[in-house]
Rosetta silent file (secondary structure, phi, psi, omega in degrees, C-alpha in Angstrom):
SEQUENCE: XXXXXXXXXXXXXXXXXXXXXXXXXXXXXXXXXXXXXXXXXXXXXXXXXXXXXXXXXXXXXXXXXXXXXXXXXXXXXXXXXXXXXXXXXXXXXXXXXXXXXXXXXXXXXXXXXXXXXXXXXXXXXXXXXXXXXXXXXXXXXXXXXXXXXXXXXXXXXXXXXXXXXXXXXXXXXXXXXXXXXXXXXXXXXXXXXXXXXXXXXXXXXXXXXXXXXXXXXXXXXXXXXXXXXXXXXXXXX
SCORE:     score description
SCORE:     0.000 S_00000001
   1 L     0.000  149.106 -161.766   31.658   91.853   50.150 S_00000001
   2 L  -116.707    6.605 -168.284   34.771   94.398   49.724 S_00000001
   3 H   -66.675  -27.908 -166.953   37.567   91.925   48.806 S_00000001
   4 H   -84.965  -98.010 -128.279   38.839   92.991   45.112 S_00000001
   5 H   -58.183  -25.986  175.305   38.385   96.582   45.818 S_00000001
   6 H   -71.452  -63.334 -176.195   40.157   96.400   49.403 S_00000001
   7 H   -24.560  -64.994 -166.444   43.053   93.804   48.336 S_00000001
   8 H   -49.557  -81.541 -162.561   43.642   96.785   45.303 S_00000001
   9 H   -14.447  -77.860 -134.497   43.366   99.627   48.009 S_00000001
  10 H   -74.480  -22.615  160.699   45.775   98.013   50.446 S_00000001
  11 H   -88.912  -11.667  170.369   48.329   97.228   47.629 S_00000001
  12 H   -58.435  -52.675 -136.878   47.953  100.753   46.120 S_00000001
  13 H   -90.153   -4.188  178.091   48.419  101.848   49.717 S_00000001
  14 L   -94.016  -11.066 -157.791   51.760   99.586   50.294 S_00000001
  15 L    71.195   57.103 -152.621   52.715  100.666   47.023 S_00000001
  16 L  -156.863  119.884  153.201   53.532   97.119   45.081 S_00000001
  17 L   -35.833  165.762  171.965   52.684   96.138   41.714 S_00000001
  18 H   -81.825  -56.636  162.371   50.368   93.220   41.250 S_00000001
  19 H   -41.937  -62.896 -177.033   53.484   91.091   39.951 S_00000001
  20 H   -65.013  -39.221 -159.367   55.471   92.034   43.639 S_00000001
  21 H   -78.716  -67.507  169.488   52.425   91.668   45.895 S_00000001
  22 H   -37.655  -36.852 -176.584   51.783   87.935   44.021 S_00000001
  23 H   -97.388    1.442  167.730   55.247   87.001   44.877 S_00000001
  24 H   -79.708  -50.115  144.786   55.017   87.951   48.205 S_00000001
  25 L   -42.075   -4.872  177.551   51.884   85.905   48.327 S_00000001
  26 L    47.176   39.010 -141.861   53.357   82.939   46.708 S_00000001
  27 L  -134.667  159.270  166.589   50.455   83.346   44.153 S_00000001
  28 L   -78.698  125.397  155.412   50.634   83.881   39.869 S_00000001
  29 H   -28.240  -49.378 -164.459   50.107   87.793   38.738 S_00000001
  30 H   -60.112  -63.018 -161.769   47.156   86.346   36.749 S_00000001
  31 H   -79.638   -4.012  159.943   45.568   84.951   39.677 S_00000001
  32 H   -70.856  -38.807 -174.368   45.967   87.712   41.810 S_00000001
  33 H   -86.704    9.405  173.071   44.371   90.168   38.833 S_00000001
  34 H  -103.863  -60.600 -178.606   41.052   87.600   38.864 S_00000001
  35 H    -8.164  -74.502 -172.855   41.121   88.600   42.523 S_00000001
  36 L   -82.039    2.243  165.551   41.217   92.002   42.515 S_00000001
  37 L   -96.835  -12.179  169.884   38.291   91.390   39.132 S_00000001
  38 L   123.751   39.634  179.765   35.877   89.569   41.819 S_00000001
  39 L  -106.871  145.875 -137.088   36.731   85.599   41.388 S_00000001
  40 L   -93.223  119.616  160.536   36.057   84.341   44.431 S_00000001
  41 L   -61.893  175.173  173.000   39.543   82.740   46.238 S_00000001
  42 L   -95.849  156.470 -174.937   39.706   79.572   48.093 S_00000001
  43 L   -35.647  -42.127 -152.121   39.695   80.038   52.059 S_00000001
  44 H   -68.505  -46.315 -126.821   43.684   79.176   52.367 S_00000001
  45 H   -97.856  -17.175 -177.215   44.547   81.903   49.871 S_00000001
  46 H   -87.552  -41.752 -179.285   41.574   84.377   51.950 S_00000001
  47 H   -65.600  -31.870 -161.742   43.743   83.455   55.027 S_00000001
  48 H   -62.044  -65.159 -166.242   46.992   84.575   53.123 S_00000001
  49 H   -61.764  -92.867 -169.534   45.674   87.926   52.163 S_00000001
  50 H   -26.688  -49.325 -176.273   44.748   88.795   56.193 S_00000001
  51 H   -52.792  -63.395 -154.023   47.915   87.116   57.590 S_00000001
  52 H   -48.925  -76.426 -172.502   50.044   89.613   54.692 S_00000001
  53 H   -63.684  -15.834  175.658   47.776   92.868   55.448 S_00000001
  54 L    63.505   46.599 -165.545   47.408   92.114   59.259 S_00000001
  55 L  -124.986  156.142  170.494   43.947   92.043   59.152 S_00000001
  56 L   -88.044  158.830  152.882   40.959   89.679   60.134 S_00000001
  57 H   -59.706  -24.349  177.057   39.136   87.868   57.148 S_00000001
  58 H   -96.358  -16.741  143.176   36.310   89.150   58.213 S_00000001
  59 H   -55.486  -51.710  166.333   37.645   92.568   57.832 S_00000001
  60 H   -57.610  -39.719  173.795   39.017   92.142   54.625 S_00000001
  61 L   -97.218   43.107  159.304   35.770   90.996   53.153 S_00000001
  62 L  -140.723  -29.396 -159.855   33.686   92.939   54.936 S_00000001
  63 L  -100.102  175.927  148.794   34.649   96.388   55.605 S_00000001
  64 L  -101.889  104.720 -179.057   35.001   99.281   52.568 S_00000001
  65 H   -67.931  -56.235 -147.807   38.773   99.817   54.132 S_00000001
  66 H   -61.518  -19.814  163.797   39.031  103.067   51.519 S_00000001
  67 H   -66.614   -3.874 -166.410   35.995  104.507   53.566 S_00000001
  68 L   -88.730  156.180  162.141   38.053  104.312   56.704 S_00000001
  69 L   -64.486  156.230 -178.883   40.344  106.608   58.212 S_00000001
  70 L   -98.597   -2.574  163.115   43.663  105.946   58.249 S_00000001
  71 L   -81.667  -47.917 -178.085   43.343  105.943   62.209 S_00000001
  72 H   -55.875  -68.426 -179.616   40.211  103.852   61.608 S_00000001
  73 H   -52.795  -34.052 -152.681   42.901  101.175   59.434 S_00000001
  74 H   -90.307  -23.215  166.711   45.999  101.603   62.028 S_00000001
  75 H   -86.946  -36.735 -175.036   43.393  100.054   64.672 S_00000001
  76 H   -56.669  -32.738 -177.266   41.921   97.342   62.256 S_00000001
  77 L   -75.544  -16.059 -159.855   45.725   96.376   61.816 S_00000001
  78 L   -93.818  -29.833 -171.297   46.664   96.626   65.657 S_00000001
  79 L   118.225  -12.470 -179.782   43.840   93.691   65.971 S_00000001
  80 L   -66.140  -13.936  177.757   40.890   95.590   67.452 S_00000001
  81 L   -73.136  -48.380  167.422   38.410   94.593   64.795 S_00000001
  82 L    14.118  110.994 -163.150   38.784   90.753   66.301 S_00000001
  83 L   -95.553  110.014  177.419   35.862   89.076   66.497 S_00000001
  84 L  -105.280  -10.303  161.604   36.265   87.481   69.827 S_00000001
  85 L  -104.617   28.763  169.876   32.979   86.320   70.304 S_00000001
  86 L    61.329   10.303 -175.476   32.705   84.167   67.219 S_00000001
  87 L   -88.405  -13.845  170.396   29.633   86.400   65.926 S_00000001
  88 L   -97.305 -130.408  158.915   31.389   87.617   62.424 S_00000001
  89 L   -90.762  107.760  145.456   33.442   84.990   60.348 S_00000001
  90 L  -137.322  122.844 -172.104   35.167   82.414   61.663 S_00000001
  91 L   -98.515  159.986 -169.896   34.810   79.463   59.544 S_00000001
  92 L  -140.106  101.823  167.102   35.983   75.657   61.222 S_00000001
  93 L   -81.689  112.602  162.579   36.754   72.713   58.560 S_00000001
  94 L  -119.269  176.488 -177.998   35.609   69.714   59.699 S_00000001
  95 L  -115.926  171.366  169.525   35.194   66.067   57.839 S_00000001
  96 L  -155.294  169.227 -119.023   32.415   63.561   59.030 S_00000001
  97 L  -115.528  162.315  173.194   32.018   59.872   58.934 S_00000001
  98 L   -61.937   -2.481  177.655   29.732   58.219   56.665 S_00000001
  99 L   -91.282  -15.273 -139.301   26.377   58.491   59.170 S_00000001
 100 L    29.344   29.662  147.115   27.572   62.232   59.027 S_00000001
 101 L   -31.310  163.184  161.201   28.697   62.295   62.241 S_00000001
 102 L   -91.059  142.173 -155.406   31.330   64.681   62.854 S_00000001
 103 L   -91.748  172.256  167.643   34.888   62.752   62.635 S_00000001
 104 L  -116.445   84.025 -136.863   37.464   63.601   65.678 S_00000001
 105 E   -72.887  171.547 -176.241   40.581   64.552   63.286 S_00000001
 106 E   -99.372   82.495  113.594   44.238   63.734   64.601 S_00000001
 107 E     0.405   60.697 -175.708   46.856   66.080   65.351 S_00000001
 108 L   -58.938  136.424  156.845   50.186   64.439   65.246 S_00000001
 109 L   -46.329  -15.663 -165.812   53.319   66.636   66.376 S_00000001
 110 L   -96.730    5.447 -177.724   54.806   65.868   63.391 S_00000001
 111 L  -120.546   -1.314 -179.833   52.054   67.216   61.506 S_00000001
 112 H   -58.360  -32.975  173.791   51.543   70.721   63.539 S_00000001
 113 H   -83.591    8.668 -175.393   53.235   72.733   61.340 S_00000001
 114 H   -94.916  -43.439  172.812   51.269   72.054   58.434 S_00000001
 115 H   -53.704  -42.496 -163.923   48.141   72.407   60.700 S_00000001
 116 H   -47.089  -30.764 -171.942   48.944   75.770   61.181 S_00000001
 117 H  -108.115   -6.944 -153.458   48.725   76.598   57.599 S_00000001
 118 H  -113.191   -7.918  167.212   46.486   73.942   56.348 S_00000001
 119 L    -3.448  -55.608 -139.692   43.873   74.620   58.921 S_00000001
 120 L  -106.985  -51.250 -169.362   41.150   76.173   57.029 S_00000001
 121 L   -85.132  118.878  178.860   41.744   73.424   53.882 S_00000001
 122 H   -79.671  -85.811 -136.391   39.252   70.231   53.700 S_00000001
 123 H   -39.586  -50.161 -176.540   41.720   68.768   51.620 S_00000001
 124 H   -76.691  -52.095  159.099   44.058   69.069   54.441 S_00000001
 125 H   -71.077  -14.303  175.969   41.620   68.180   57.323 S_00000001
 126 L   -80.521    6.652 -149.888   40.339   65.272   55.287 S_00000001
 127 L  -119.648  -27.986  175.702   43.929   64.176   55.035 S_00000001
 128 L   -97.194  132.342  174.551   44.567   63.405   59.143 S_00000001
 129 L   -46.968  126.864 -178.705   43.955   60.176   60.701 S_00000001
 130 E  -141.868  168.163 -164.832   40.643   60.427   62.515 S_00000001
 131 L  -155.591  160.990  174.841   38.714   58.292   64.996 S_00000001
 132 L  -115.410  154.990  167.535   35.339   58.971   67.202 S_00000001
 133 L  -118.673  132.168 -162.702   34.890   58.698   70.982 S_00000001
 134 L   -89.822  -23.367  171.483   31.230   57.662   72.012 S_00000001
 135 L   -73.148  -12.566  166.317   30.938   58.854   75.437 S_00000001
 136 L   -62.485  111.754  169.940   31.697   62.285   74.305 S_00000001
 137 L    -1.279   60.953 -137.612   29.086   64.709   73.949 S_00000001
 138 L   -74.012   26.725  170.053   27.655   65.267   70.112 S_00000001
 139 L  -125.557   32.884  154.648   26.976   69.006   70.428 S_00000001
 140 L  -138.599  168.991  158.683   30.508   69.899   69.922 S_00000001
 141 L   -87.742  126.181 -175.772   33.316   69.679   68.063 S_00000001
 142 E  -114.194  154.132  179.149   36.043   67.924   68.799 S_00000001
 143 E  -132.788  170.182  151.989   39.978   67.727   67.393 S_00000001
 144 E  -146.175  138.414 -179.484   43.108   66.000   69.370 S_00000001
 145 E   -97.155  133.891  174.037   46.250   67.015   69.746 S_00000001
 146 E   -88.818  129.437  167.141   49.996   64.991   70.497 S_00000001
 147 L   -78.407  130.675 -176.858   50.983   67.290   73.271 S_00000001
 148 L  -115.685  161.622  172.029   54.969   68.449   73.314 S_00000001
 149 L    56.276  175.376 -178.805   57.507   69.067   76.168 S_00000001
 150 L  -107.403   56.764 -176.135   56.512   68.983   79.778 S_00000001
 151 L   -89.619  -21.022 -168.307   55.253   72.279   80.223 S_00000001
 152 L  -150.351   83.413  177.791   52.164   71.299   81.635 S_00000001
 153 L   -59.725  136.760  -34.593   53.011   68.139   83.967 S_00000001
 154 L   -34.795  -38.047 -135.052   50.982   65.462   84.738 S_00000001
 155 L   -87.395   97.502 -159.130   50.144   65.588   81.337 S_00000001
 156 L   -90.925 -164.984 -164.134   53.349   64.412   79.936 S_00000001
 157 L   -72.894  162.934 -158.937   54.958   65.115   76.216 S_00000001
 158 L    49.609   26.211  170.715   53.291   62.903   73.728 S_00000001
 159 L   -69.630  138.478  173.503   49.792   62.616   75.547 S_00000001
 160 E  -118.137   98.538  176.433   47.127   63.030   72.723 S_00000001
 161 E   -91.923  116.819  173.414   44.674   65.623   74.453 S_00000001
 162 E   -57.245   97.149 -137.023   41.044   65.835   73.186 S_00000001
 163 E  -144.186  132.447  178.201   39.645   68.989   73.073 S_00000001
 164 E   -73.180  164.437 -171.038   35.873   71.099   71.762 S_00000001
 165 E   -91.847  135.677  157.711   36.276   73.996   69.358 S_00000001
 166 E   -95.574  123.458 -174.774   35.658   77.069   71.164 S_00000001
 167 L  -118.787    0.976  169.508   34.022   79.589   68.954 S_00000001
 168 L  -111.363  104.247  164.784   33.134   82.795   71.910 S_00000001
 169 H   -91.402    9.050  171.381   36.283   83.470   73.332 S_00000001
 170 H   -97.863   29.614  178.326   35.398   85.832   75.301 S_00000001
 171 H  -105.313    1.133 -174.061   33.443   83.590   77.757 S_00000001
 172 L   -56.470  112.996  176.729   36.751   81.750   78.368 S_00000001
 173 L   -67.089  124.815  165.258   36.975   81.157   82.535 S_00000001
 174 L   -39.651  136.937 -165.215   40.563   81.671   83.696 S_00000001
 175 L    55.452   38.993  141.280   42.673   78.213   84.318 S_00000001
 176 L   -67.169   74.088  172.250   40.997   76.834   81.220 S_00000001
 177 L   -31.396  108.678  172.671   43.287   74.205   79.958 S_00000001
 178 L   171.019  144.679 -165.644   43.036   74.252   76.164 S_00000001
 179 L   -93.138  137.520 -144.768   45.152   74.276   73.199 S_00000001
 180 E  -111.531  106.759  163.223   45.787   77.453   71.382 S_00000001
 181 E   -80.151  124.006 -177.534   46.751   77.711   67.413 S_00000001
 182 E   -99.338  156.744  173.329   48.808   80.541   67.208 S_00000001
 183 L   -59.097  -73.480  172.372   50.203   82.144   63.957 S_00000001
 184 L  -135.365   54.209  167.230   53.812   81.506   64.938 S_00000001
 185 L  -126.990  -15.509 -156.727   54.542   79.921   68.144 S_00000001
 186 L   117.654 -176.455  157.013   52.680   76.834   66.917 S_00000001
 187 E  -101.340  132.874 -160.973   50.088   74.791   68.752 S_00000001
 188 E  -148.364  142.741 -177.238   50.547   75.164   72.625 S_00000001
 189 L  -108.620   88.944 -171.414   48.668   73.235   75.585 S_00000001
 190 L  -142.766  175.104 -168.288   48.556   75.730   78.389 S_00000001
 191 E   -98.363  143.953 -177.049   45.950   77.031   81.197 S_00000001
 192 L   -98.623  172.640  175.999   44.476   80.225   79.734 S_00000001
 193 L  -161.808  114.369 -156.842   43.774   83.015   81.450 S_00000001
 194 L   -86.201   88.047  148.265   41.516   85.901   80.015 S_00000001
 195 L   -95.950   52.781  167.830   42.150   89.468   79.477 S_00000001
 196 H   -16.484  -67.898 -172.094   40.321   90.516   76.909 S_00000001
 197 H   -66.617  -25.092 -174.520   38.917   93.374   78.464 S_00000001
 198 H   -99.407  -33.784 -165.197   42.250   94.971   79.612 S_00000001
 199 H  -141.637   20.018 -161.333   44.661   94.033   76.904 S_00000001
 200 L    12.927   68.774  179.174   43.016   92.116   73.950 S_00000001
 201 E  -147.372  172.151  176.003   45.328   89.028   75.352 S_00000001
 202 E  -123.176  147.621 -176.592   45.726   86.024   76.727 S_00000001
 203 E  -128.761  109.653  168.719   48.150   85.076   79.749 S_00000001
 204 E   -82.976  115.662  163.668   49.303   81.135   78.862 S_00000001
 205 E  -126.961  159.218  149.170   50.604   79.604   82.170 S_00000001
 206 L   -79.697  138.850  150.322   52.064   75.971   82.309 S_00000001
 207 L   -42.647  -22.864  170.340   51.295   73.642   85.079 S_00000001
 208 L  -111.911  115.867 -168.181   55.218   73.472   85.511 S_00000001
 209 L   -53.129  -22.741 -179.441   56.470   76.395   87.456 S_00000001
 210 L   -64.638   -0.103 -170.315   59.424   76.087   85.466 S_00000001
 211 L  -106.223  164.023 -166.675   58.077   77.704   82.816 S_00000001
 212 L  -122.668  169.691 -168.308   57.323   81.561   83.355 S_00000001
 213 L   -92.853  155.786  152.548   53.630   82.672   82.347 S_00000001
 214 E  -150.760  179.498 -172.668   53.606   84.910   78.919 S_00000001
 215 E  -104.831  123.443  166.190   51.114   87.192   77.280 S_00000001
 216 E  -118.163  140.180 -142.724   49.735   86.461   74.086 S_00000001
 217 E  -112.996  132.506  174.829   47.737   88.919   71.912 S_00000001
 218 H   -26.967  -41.051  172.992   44.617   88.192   70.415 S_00000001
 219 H   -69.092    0.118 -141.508   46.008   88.710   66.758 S_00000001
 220 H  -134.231  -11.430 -169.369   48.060   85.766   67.075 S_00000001
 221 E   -89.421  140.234  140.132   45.122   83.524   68.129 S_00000001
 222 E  -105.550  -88.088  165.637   43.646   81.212   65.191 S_00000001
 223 E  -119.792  174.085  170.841   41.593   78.660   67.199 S_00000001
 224 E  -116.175  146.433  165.267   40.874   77.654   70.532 S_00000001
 225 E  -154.445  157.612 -156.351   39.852   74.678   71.753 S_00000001
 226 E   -85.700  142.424  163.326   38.801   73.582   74.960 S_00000001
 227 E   -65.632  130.832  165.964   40.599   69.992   77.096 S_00000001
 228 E  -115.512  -72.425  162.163   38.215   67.478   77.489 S_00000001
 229 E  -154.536  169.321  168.560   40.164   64.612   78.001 S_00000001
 230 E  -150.436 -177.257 -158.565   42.924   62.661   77.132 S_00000001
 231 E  -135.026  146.979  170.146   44.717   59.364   76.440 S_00000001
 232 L  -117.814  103.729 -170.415   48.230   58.237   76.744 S_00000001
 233 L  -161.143  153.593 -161.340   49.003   55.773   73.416 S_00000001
 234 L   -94.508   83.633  135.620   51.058   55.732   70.598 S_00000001
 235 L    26.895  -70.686 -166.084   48.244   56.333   67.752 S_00000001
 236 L   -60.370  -60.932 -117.103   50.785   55.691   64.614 S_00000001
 237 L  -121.688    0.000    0.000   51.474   51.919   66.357 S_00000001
């Protein structure tokens, strides 16, 4: 593993003190300089670092960036190292039930933007309302989401759609319904539609024409997960 000597590199190479690069990081000097001495961060704060540097985690801790090219870096940064077939590091926090089942955690709207960052953090998935369904399959994982807006009609806003973790995305079949955490649009319910091969992207259409199709880029992706099914009930009540 490369993280304290890359983290140093890549702040050498932005030029930023250890004091600026911690407040950009919303992190203490100190605990930035046991970083860059080898103490091991927690996952959120591993997500932090990639998100900053525009990097995968499994780049940062994996590669020796200072052996690289700076052609070699300007693609790892563009998104081509992206592991889209789940075969490097992508870690998935889930909680399970006291049989050690796997739990099915709850996705409120009101709690998406906090998924976005809290993903990663059992403290944070152990923290959402969670419930099992029995007819569902046990050799996946499942999450559910409260669905927003009418973009993608029947299924209207506030539907809570159930959905498996996808972890190869590049077997994803085109007009695969399943809900995509993105970096900064959110969580979005839309039919996917896969070009990988041509554009390291995604094309998101809604079931309601009113909405225009857009392109989303692989770096931008966090999970996937697949629709399985879903129920219309208010959860909280």
């Amino acid at each position: 593993m490369f993280f304290p000597t890359n983290i140093k590199y890549l702040r050498n190479r932005k030029k930023l003190s250890q004091a600026a690069l911690a407040k950009e990081l919303e992190l203490t000097r100190t605990s930035l300089a046991g970083y860059e001495k080898n103490i091991q961060p927690p996952f959120r704060v591993l997500i932090r670092f990639a998100e900053y540097f525009d990097m995968s985690v499994d780049a940062i801790l994996r590669y020796n960036l200072k052996a690289l090219s700076e052609f070699q870096l300007s693609q790892i940064e563009q998104g081509f190292d992206i592991d889209i077939t789940g075969k490097k590091l992508r870690l998935l926090t889930i909680s399970v039930n006291d049989e050690g089942d796997e739990n099915i955690e709850v996705v409120p709207i009101k709690a998406q933007a906090g998924y976005t960052n809290g993903f990663g953090d059992l403290e944070y998935i152990e923290s959402l309302d969670k419930f099992s369904i029995p007819f569902l399959p046990k050799d996946k994982t499942y999450r559910t989401f409260q669905i927003q807006g009418d973009s993608m009609l029947p299924v209207p806003e506030g539907t809570w759609v159930t959905c498996s973790y996808i972890q190869d995305w590049e077997n994803i079949k085109d007009a695969t319904p399943c809900v995509i955490v993105t970096k900064d649009e959110g969580i979005v319910f839309k039919l996917v539609y896969n070009q990988l091969d041509t554009k390291q992207n995604f094309q998101l259409v809604s079931t309601n024409r009113l909405y225009k199709p857009y392109e989303l880029h692989i770096k931008e992706v966090l999970e996937i997960w697949q629709f399985e099914t879903y129920n219309k009930f208010d959860i909280d009540s």
